[in-house]
Structures are given as structure tokens and as C-alpha cells.
C-alpha positions as CSV (number, residue, x, y, z in Angstrom):
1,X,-72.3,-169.3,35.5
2,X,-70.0,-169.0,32.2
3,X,-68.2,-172.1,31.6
4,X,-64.2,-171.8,30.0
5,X,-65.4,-170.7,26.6
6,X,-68.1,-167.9,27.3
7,X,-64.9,-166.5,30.0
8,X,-62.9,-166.6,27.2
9,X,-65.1,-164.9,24.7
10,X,-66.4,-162.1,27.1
11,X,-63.3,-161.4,28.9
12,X,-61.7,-160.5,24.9
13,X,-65.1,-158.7,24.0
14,X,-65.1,-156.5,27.3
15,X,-61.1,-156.0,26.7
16,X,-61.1,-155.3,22.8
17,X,-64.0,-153.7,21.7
18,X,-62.3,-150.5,20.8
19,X,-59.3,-149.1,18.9
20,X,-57.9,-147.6,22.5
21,X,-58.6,-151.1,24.8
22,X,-56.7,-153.0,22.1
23,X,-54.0,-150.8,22.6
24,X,-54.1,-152.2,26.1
25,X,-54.1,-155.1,25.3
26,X,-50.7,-155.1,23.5
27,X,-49.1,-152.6,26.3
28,X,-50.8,-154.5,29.0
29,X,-48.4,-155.1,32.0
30,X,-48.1,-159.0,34.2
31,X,-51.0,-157.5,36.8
32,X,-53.4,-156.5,34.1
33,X,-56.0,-159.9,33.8
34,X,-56.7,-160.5,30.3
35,X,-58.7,-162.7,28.8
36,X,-57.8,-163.1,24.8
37,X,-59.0,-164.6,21.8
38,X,-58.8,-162.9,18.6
39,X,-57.3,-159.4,19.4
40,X,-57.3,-156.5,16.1
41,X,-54.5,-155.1,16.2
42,X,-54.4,-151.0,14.7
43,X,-53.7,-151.2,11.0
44,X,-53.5,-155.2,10.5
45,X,-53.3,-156.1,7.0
46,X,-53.2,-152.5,5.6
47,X,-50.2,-154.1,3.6
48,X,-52.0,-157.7,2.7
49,X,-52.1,-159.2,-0.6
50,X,-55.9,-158.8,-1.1
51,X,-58.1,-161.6,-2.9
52,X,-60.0,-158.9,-4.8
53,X,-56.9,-157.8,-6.5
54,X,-54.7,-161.2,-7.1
55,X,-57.7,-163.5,-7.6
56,X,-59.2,-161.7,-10.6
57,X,-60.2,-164.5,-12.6
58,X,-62.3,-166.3,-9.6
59,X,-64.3,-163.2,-9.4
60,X,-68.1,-164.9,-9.7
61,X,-66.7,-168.3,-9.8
62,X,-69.1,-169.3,-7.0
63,X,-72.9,-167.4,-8.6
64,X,-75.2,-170.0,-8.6
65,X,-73.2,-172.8,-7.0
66,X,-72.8,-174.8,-4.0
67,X,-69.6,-175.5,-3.0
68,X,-68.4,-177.7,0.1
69,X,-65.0,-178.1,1.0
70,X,-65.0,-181.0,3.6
71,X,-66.0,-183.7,1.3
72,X,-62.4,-183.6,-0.4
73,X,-60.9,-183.3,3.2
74,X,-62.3,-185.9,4.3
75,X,-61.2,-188.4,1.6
76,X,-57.8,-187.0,2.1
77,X,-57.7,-188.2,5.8
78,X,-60.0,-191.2,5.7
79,X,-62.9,-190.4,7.7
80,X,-64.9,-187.3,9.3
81,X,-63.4,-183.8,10.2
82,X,-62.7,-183.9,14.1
83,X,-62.9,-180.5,14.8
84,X,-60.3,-179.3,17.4
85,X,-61.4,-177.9,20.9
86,X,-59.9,-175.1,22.2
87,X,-58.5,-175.1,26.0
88,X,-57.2,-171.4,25.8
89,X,-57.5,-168.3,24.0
90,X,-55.7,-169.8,20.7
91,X,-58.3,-169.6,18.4
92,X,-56.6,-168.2,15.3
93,X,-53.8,-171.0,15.9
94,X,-56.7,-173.7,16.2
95,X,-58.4,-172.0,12.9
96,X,-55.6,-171.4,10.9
97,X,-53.8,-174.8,11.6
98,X,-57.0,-176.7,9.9
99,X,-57.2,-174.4,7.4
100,X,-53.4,-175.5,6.4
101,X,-54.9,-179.2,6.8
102,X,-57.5,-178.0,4.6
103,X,-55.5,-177.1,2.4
104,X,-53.4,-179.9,2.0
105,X,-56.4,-182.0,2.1
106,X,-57.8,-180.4,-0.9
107,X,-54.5,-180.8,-2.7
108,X,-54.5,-184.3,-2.3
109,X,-58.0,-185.0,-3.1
110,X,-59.3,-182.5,-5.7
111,X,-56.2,-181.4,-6.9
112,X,-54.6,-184.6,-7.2
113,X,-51.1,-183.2,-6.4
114,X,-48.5,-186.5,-5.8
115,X,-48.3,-185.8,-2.1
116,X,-49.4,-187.9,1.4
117,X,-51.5,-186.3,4.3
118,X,-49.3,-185.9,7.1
119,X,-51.6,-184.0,9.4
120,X,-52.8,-182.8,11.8
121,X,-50.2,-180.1,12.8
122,X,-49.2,-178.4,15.4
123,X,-51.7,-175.6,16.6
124,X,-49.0,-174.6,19.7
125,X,-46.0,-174.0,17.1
126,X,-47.9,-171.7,15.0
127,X,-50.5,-170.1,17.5
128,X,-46.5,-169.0,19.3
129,X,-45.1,-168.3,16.0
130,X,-47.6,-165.9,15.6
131,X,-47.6,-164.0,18.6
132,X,-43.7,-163.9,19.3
133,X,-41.9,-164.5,15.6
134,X,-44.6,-162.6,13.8
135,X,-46.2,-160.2,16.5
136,X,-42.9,-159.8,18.2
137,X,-44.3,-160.1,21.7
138,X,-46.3,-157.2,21.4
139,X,-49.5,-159.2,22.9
140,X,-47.6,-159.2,26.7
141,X,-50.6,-160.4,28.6
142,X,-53.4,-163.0,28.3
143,X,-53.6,-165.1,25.1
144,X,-54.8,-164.3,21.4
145,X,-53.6,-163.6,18.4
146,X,-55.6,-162.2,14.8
147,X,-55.5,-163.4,11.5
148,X,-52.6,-161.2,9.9
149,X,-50.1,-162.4,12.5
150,X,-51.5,-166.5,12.2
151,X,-51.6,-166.3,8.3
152,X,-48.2,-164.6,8.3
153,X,-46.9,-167.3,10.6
154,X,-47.7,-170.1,8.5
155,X,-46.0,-168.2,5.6
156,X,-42.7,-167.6,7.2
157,X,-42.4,-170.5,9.9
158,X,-44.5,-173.1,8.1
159,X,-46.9,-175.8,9.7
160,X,-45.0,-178.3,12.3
161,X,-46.7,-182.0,12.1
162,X,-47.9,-184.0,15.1
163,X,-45.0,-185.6,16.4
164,X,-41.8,-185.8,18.7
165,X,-38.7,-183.8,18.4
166,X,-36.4,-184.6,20.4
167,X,-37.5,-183.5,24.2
168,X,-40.6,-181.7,22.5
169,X,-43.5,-184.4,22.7
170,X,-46.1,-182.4,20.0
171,X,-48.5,-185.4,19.6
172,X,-51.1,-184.4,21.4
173,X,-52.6,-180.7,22.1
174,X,-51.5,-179.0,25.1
175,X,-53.0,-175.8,25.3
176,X,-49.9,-174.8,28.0
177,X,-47.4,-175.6,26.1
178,X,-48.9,-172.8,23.5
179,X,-49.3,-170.1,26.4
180,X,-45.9,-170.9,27.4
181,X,-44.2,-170.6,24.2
182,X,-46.2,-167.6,23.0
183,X,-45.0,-165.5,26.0
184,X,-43.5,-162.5,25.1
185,X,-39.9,-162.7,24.8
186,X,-40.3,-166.7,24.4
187,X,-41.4,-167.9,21.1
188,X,-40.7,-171.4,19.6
189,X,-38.0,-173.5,19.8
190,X,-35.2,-172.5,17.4
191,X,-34.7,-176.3,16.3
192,X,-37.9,-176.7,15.4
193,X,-38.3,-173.4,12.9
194,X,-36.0,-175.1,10.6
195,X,-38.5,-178.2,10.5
196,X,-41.4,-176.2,10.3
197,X,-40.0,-174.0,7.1
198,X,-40.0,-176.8,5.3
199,X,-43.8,-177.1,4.6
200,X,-45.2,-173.5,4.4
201,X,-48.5,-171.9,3.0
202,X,-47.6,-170.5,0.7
203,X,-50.6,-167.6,-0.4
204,X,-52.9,-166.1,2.4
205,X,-54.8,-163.2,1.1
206,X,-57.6,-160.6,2.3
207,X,-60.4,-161.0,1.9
208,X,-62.7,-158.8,2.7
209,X,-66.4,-159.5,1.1
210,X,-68.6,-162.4,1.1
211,X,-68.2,-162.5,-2.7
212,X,-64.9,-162.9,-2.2
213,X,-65.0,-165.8,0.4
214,X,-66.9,-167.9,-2.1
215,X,-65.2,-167.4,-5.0
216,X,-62.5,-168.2,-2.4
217,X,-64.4,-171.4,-1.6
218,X,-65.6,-172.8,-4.7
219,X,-62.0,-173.1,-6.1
220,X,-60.7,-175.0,-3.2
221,X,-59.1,-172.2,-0.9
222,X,-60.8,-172.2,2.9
223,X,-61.0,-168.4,4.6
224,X,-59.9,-167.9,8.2
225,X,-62.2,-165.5,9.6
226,X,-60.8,-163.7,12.2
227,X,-64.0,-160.6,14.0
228,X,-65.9,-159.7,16.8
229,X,-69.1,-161.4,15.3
230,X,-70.7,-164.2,17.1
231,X,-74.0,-166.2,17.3
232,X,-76.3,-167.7,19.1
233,X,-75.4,-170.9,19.5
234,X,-78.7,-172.5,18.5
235,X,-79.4,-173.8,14.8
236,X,-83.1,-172.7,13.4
237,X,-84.9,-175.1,11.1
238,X,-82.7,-174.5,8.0
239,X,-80.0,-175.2,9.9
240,X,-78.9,-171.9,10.6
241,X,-77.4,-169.9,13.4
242,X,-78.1,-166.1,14.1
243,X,-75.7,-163.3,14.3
244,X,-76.8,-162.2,17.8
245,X,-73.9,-162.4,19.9
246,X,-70.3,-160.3,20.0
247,X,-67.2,-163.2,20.1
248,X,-63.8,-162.0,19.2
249,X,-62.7,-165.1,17.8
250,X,-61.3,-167.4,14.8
251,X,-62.8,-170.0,12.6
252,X,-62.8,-171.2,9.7
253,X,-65.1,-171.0,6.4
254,X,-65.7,-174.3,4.6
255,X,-68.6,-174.1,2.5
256,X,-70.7,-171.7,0.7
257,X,-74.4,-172.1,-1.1
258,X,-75.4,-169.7,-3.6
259,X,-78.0,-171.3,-5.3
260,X,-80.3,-169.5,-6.6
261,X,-84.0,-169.5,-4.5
262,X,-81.9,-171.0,-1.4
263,X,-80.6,-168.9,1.5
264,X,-77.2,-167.6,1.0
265,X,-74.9,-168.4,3.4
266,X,-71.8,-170.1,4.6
267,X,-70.5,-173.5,7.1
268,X,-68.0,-172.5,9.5
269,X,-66.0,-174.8,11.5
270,X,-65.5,-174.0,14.9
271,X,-62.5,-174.6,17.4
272,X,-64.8,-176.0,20.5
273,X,-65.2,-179.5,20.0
274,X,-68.1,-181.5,18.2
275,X,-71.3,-181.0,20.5
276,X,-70.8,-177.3,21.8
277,X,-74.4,-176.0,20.9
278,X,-77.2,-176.4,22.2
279,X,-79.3,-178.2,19.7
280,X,-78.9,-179.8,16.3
281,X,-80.4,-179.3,13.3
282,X,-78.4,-180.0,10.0
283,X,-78.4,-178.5,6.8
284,X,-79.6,-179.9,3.6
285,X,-76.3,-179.8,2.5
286,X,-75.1,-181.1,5.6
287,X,-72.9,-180.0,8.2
288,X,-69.9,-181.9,9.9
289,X,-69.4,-182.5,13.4
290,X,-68.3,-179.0,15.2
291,X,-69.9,-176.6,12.6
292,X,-72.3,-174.7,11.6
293,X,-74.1,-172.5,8.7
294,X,-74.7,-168.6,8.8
295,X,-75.9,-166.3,6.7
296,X,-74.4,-164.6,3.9
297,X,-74.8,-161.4,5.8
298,X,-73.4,-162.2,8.9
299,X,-70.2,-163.6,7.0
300,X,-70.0,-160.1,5.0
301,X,-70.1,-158.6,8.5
302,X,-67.1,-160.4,9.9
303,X,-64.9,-160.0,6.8
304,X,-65.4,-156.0,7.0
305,X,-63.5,-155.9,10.1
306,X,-60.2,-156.5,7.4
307,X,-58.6,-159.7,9.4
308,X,-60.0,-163.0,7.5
309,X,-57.4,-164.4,4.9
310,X,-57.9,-167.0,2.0
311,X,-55.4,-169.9,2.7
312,X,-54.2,-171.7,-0.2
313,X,-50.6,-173.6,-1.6
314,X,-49.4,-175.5,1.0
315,X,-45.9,-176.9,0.4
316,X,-46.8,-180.5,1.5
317,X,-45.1,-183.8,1.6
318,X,-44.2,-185.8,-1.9
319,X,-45.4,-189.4,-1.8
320,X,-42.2,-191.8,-1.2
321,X,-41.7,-194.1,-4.2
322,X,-41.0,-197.5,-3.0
323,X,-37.7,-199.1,-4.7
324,X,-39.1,-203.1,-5.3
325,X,-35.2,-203.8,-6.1
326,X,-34.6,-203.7,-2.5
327,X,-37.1,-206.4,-1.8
């Protein structure tokens, strides 16, 4: 029997895998059942800023090299990466949301930027900012989103931390309240837009090679991959998994290995909590809690379906200086 998840990832593979039945999708009326995930809409990012074109002086940045992201994440926050887990079809919200904590993460600790961690955010403001503000409703029926729409989102409407807002109790996930407010027609809360705006990514560009993501990757900027491709849900003895499956579905790229005599490939952080394969086996690089490695292939793959985006500037918050007068 499929559990939540595979529902969720076959009903969106059955529904979406052409140009026609995405079409649906959007035009879908309240009787239609749809199960949704990541949905490509016709002609998504045909008017992106592309990596390949802005980020010409990272081009081959990453030959050679190893680069992991979640180290400097992790000092940012104080401990490991708790991956997020998914109770609807809000992937690109859950992927794009750490992304922006990646990214703000990274700032912190690599970059050294003067500011204070004050994630996690939101992934129900965005995921609904993306469908209704962005996508202007034109998802009806079902959940999902894509990458254009979520990477626009957090451009335009900005991230939303963890907390209470008046009547609106954010602190916890509530994979409802998303649904609810990414109804067509509904969208989110005009008061809290305002809040929101304040801390915005501020770049989010195609990118659509595997070249690309790790240049991306070995200068600090994590890549939400947004594609059909899937896999198998069992790691191989380097720690692998295999490209065998079709998912239409968000995560997010963390780390790449180039090295040269090592298999090429990438870690990807998934959205379904920490233990959702079926086995274990890390990498020698290692591999935190909810991810997992692929290879370089694979990644290529999913970024030629034109819907992944580099994430990078976030406009965070400036570390308060404490006035020892008043004391």
C-alpha cells in the first residue's frame, strides 16, 4: 500500500507528466482529485535571470573541489540540520524556505556578515505566496507549486520567521494552514506581507547545468531543484542513491564533490523527515540527517527541465548592539 508520500509523488507524476495534463492541472475544476507536488508550468522561467549569464566569474570555480554547504549552516544555528517533513504537497515551499535559511546561514558563518540567525521561517507564508501572489491562483486544485513561482515569492514577499502575529500562531508547521491560504483566490494575510518584505532574497537565478550548480555551490549559494527526477530510495556502498524513479518534487542541493578520481556528484536535502529511506549508508564526505548524494548525471538531468534556481543574498537581521549605559 503507498503511504502519504508515494500518494503524493504518484498522484503529481500520473497528473503532470505532459505539457497538456499540466494544463489541467492549472484549469482543473473543485471535482477534479489532484494530487500535487512540483507542477511545470508552460514557459516557467523563459524570462529568469540565468546563472550562466550573471555568474560569469564563478564559471569553474568548483573543478577539482569539494564543496559542502552544511558545515557553515550548522555553525550558524548551533547544531545539526533538522530537515523538514513534508505533510502535503508543499515541497517547493519546504525546499525553498531552507534554502533562504541556507542562505542566511552561510552569511553568518562564511561570510561573516554582522547579522543574527532568526530562522527557521515560515514554509506556509511562502509555499501560499507562491501559488496565489506569484502564481495568481492559477494552480485551482490540489497542492504544488514549481520553482519560478517559490524563488519569485521569496523575492517579492520575502521570508516570514517562526513566530506569532497577532491571531496567526506560525511557530510550528501546519501543513493546513498552507493548503488553506494557498487556495485560489486566498493567498496570505495582507498584515503579514508587509513583515515578510522586510527580509527578502534577494538573487535567485537559473540554473540549468550541473556545472552550473557547483560553481553555484562552491561559492556559498544552495540550488533549489525543482523536476520530475526521483530515486530509489536506497543508498549503494558509496553512499549513493540511483536515478530510477519519476518524483515531481523540490529539494534542495547542498554539496557537490568534484574531485578528481572520485565520483562526481551532489547531496540533496530532502523535505521528508530524517529517516525516510530505507537503509543508511553515508558518504565519505558525510551526509546530514534527511539527505542524500546523487550523481552528477542525475543532477544534470533535473536541471534540464529549466525550473531549479541558485538562491543567494538574503536581506537578514543586523545584530542589535547592546547600549551598557543603560545598565
Amino acid at each position: 500500500m503507498l503511504n502519504r508520500r508515494q500518494l503524493l509523488i504518484v498522484g503529481a507524476g500520473v497528473l503532470t507528466s505532459s505539457a497538456a495534463l499540466q494544463e489541467a492541472v492549472l484549469a482543473a475544476d473543485e471535482s477534479t482529485p489532484i494530487y500535487g507536488g512540483w507542477i511545470k508550468v508552460p514557459g516557467a522561467g523563459r524570462y529568469a535571470q540565468r546563472f550562466g549569464s550573471v555568474a560569469v566569474p564563478l564559471r569553474g570555480t568548483s573543478d577539482g573541489r569539494a564543496s559542502l554547504l552544511w558545515p557553515y549552516y550548522e555553525k550558524a544555528i548551533g547544531g545539526p540540520v533538522k530537515p523538514f517533513a513534508q505533510s502535503i504537497g508543499d515541497c517547493c515551499g519546504e525546499a525553498g524556505v531552507m534554502g533562504a535559511q541556507f542562505v542566511s546561514g552561510i552569511q553568518i558563518a562564511h561570510k561573516r556578515r554582522p547579522e543574527e540567525y532568526m530562522g527557521p521561517f515560515s514554509v506556509e507564508y511562502t509555499y501560499a505566496a507562491s501559488r496565489v501572489e506569484v502564481g495568481k491562483g492559477r494552480i485551482r486544485r490540489g497542492d504544488g507549486s514549481n520553482g519560478e513561482w517559490t524563488s519569485e515569492s521569496m523575492k517579492r514577499y520575502g521570508l516570514l520567521r517562526r513566530a506569532k502575529y497577532g491571531k496567526y500562531d506560525l511557530t510550528k508547521y501546519n501543513g493546513e494552514l498552507g493548503r488553506a491560504w494557498g487556495r485560489s483566490g486566498v493567498g496570505v494575510p495582507d498584515e503579514l506581507e508587509p513583515i515578510g518584505k522586510e527580509h527578502p532574497i534577494k538573487t535567485a537565478a537559473l540554473v540549468t547545468t550541473w556545472e552550473q550548480a557547483a560553481d553555484s555551490i562552491s561559492n556559498g549559494y544552495p540550488v533549489l531543484i525543482c523536476s520530475s527526477v526521483g530515486y530509489s530510495g536506497r543508498f549503494d556502498r558509496d553512499g549513493f542513491q540511483r536515478h530510477n524513479q519519476v518524483w515531481y518534487h523540490a529539494m534542495l542541493l547542498i554539496g557537490v564533490d568534484r574531485r578528481k578520481g572520485k565520483r562526481q556528484g551532489g547531496c540533496i536535502l530532502n523535505s521528508w523527515g530524517p529517516s525516510w529511506s530505507e537503509n543508511s549508508v553515508p558518504h565519505e564526505l558525510g551526509t546530514p540527517s534527511g539527505a542524500f548524494w546523487v550523481d552528477s548525471w542525475a543532477i544534470h538531468k533535473a536541471l534540464q527541465e529549466q525550473d531549479s534556481y541558485a538562491l543567494s543574498e538574503f536581506v537578514g537581521f543586523r545584530k542589535q548592539s547592546l547600549d551598557y549605559n543603560l545598565y
